[in-house]
C-alpha positions as CSV (number, residue, x, y, z in Angstrom):
1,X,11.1,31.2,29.2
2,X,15.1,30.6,29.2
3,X,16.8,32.8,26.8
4,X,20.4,32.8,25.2
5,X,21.7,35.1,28.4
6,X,20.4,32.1,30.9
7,X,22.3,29.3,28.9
8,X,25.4,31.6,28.6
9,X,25.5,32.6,32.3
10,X,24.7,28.9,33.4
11,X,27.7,27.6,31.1
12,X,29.8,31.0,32.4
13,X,30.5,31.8,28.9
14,X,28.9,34.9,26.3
15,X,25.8,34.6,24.3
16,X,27.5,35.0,21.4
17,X,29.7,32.0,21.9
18,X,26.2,30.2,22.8
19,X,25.3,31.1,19.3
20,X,28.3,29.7,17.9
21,X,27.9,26.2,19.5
22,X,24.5,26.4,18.0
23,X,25.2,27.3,14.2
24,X,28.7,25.7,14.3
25,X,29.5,28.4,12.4
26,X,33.2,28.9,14.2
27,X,34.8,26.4,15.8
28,X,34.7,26.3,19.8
29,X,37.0,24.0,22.3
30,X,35.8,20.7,23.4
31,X,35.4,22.0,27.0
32,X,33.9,24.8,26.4
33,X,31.2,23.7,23.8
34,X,30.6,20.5,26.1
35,X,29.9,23.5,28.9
36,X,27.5,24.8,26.8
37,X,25.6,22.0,25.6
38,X,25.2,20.5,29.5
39,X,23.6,24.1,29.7
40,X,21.3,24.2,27.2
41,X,20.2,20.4,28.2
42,X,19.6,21.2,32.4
43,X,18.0,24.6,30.7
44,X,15.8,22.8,28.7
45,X,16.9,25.5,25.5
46,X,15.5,25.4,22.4
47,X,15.6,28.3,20.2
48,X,12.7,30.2,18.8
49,X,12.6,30.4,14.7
50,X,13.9,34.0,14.5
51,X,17.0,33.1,16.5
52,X,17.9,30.1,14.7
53,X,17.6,32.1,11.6
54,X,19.9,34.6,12.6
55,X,22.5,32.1,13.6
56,X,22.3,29.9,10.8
57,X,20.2,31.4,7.8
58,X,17.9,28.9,8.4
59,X,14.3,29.0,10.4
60,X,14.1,24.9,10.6
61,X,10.7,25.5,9.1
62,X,9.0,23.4,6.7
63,X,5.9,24.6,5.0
64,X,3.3,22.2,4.5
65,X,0.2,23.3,1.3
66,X,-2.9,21.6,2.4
67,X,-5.8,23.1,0.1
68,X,-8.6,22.0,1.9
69,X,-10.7,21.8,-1.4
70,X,-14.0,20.1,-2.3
71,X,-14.0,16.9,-2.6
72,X,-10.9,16.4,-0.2
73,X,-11.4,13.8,2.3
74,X,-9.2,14.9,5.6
75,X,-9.3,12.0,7.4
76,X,-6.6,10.7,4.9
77,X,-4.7,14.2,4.3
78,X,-4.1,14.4,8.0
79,X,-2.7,11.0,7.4
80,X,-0.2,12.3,4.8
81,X,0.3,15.2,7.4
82,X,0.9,13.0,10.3
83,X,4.1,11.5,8.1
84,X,5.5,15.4,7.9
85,X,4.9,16.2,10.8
86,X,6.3,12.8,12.5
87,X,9.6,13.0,10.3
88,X,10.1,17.0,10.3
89,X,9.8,16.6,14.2
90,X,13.1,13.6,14.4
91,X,14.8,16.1,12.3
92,X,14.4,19.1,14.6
93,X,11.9,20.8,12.4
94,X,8.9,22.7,12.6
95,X,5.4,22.7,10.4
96,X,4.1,25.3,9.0
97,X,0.5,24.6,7.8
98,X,-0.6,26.6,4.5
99,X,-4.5,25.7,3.9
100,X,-4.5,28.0,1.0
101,X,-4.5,27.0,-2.8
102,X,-3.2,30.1,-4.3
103,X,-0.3,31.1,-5.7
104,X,0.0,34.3,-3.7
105,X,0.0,32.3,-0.8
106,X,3.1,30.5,-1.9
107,X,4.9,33.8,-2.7
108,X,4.4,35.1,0.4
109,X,5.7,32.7,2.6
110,X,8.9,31.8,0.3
111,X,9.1,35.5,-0.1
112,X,9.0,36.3,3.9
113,X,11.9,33.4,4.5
114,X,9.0,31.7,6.7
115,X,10.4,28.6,6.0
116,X,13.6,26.5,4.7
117,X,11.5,24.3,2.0
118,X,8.2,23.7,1.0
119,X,6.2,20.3,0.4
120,X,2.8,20.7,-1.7
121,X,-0.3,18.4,-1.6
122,X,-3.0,18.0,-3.8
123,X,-1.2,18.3,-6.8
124,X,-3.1,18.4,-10.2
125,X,-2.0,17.4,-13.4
126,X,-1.4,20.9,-14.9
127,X,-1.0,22.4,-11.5
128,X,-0.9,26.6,-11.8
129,X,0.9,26.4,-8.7
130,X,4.1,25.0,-10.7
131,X,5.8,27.8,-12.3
132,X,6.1,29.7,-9.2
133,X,7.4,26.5,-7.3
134,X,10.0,26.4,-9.6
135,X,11.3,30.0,-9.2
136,X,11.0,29.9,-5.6
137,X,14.8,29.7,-4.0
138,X,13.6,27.0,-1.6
139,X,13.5,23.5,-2.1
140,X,10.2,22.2,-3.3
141,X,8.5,18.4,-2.9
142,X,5.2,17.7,-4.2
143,X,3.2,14.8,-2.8
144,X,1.4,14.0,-6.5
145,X,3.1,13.6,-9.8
146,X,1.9,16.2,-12.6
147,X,2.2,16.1,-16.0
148,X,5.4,18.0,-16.3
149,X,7.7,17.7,-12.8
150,X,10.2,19.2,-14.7
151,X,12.6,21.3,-12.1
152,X,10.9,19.8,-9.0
153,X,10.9,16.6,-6.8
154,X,7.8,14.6,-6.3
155,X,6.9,11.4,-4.4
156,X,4.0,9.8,-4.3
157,X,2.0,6.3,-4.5
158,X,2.4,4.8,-8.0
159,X,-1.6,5.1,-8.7
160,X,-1.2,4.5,-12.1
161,X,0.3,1.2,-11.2
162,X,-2.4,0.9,-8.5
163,X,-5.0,1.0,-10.9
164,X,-3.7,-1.4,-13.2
165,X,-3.0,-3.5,-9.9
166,X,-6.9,-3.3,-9.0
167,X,-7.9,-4.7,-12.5
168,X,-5.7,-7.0,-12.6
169,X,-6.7,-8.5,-9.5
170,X,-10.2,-8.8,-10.8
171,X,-9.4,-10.2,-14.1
172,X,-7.3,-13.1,-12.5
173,X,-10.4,-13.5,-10.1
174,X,-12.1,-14.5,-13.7
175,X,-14.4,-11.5,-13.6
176,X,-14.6,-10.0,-17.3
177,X,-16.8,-6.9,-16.7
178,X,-16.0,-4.6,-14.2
179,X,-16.2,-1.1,-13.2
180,X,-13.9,1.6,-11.2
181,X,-15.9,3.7,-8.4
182,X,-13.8,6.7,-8.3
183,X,-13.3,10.0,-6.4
184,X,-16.1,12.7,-6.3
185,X,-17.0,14.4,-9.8
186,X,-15.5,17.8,-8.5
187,X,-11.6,15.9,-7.8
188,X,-12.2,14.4,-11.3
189,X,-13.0,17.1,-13.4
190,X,-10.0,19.6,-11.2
191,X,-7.4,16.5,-13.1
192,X,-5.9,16.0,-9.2
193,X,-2.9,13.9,-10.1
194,X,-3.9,10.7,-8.4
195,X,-7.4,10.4,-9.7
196,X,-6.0,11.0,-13.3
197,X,-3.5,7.9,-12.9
198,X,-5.7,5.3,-11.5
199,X,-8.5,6.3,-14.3
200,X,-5.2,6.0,-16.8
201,X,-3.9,2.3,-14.9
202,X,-6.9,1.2,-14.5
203,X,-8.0,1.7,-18.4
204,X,-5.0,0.4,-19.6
205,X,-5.3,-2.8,-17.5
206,X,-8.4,-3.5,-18.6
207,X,-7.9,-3.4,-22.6
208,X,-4.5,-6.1,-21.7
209,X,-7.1,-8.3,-20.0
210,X,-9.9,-7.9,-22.5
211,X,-12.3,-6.7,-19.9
212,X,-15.3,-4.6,-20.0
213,X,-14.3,-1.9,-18.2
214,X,-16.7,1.1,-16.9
215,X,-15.9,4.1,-14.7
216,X,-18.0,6.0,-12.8
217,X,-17.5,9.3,-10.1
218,X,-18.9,8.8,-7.3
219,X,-19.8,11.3,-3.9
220,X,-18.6,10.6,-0.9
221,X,-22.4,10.5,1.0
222,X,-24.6,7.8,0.7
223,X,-26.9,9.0,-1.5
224,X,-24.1,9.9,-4.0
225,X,-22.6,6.2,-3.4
226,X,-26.1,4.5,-3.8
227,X,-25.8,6.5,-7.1
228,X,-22.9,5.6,-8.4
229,X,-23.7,1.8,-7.6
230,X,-27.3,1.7,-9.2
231,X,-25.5,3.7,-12.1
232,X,-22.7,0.7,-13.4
233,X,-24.8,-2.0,-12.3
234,X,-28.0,-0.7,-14.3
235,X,-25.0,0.3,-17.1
236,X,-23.4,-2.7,-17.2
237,X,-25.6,-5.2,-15.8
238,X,-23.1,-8.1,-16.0
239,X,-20.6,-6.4,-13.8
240,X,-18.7,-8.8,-11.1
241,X,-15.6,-7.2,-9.9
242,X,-15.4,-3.4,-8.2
243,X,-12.4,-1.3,-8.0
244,X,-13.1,1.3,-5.5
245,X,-10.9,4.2,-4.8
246,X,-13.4,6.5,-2.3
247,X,-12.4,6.0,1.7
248,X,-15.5,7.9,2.4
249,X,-17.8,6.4,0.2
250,X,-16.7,2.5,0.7
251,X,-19.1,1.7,3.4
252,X,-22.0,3.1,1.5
253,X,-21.3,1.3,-1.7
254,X,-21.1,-1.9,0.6
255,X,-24.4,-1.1,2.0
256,X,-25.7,-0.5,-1.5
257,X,-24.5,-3.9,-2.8
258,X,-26.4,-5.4,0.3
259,X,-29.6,-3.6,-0.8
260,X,-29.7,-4.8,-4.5
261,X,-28.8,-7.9,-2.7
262,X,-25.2,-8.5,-4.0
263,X,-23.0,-10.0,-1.6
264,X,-19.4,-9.5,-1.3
265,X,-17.4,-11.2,-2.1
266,X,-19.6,-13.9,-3.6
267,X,-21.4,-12.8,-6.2
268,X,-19.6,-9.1,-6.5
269,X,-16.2,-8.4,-5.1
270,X,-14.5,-5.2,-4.3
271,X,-10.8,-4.1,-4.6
272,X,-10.3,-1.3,-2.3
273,X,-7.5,1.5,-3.2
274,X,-7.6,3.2,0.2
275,X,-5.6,3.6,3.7
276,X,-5.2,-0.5,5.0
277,X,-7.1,0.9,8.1
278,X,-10.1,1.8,6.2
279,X,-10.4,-1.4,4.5
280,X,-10.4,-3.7,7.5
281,X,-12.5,-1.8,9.2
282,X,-15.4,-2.4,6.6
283,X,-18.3,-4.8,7.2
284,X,-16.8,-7.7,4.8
285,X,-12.8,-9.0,4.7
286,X,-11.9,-7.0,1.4
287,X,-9.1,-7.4,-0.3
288,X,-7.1,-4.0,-0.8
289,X,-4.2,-1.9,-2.1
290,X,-2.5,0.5,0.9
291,X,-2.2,3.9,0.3
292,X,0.6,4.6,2.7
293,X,-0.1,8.2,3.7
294,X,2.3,8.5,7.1
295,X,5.5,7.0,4.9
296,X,4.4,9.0,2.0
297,X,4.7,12.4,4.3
298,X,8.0,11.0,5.6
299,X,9.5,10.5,2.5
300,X,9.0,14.2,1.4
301,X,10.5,15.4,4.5
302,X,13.4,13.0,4.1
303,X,13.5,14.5,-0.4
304,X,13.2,18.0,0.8
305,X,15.8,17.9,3.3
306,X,18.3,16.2,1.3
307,X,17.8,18.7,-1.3
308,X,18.2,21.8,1.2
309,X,21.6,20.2,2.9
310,X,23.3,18.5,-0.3
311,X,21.2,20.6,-3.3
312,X,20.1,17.8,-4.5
313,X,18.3,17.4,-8.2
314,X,14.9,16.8,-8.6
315,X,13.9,13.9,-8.4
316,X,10.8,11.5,-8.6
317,X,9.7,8.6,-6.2
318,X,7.0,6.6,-6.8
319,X,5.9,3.9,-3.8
320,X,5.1,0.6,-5.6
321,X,1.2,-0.5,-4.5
322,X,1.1,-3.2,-2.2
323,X,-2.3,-5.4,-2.7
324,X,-3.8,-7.5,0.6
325,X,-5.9,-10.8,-0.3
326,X,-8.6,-10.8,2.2
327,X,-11.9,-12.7,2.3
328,X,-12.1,-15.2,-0.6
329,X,-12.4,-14.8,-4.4
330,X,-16.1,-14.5,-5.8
């Protein structure tokens, strides 16, 4: 592996002025740092974590909290991830992964200057996590908006705004009882951010447009799903229009429909609050709202760098949802 000593000998120069072209930390002539810098490119250098943080304070680290919790489906967190990572790597920084959902975990890496700035998912409404975020001397982002962001930057998809977006939708599609097929029971009752906001939206949409409105959790396997479906439909008999905000569960409350021999769109259709790949890769053309995961992630990196460079203040950024027409209207 080429060291400091190979790029310093290559460019005939010390390894402490190596360093200094590095951090910039003193200034170096035009020859000599252009010496350097042809070194470290025919070298193929690239400092390791613990030398960068020696030169410059910094470890060009970003941790990333991923509680892999119940309920959690990965297919679209690594989505969210994929955006970090993507970003993080054009900035010429490193991931670390935190699976974790303790606050001890949070304290230790801060504590151990792991990493320059942290970026938390899964973010509940009254997340315990918060306090310590805010004394941490780090920069902080949270993908999720909680009650209180006080002190801390989040960015996320407006769901609140999705969910009024959904039954809206529905009630210019004439439908005037509906129902919301939500996350599983066990993100529901934990108050995770999103879920909270579409259940809010989506109530608050429905009592504008005088609609009938039920909500129901629903499991992600097809069992669960069949549930949930035979559950509002034997509720609410009359209902026309579904909002659905369950990637995994989608195709099994399609296939549900099928069975009780509702067909989409025409006599029941189906809003979709998931990833744009997830809806067009259903059975039936349905119309949806993106969640943009990869931009999402991006974003955060783009907040939490900012902050660490320029010490930013919080701040809040909420994607407006974007809704698709596809198929036709029942």
């Amino acid at each position: 592996m080429t060291t400091i000593e190979d790029v310093a000998k290559a460019a005939g120069v010390s390894a402490s002025t190596v360093s200094y072209v590095l951090s910039g930390k003193r200034s170096i002539s035009t020859p000599t740092r252009r010496r350097v810098e042809q070194a470290i490119a025919d070298l193929s250098y690239r400092p390791h974590a613990g030398a960068r943080a020696l030169a410059s304070s910094r470890t060009n680290v970003i941790g990333l909290m991923v509680p892999l919790r119940a309920g959690v489906d990965v297919s679209v967190v690594m989505q969210f991830v994929t955006g970090v990572v993507t970003q993080a790597r054009a900035a010429d920084h490193d991931v670390l992964l935190l699976t974790q959902d303790d606050v001890g975990g949070i304290e230790r890496v801060a504590a151990g200057s792991m990493v320059d700035a942290i970026i938390v998912m899964d973010v509940e409404a009254d997340d315990e996590r918060l306090p310590v975020l805010r004394g941490l001397r780090q920069p902080t982002v949270l993908i999720g908006l909680p009650r209180d962001p006080a002190g801390l930057s989040c960015v996320d998809l407006d769901f609140e705004a999705a969910g009024r977006l959904g039954a809206s939708r529905l009630a210019a599609e004439g439908h005037r009882e509906v129902a919301l097929l939500g996350p599983p029971p066990e993100v529901v009752a934990r108050h995770t951010s999103y879920a909270d906001r579409v259940i809010r939206g989506f109530r608050h949409s429905c009592a504008e447009h005088s609609l009938t409105g039920e909500i129901e959790a629903c499991e992600t396997t097809p069992d669960g799903a069949r549930r949930a479906v035979d559950t509002v439909l034997d509720r609410a008999p009359g209902t026309t229009g579904l909002l659905v905000h369950n990637e995994r569960a989608l195709p099994h409350v399609l296939g549900r429909l099928a069975e009780r021999g509702q067909a989409v769109p025409d006599d029941v259709s189906v809003v979709a609050l998931c990833p744009t790949a997830v809806a067009t890769a259903q059975a039936v053309p349905l119309t949806s709202i993106d969640i943009p995961g990869e931009v999402i992630g991006g974003v955060a990196v783009d907040m939490v760098l900012a902050r660490l460079d320029d010490e930013k203040p919080a701040e809040s950024r909420l994607l407006a949802p974007v809704l698709t027409v596809r198929g036709h209207a029942a």
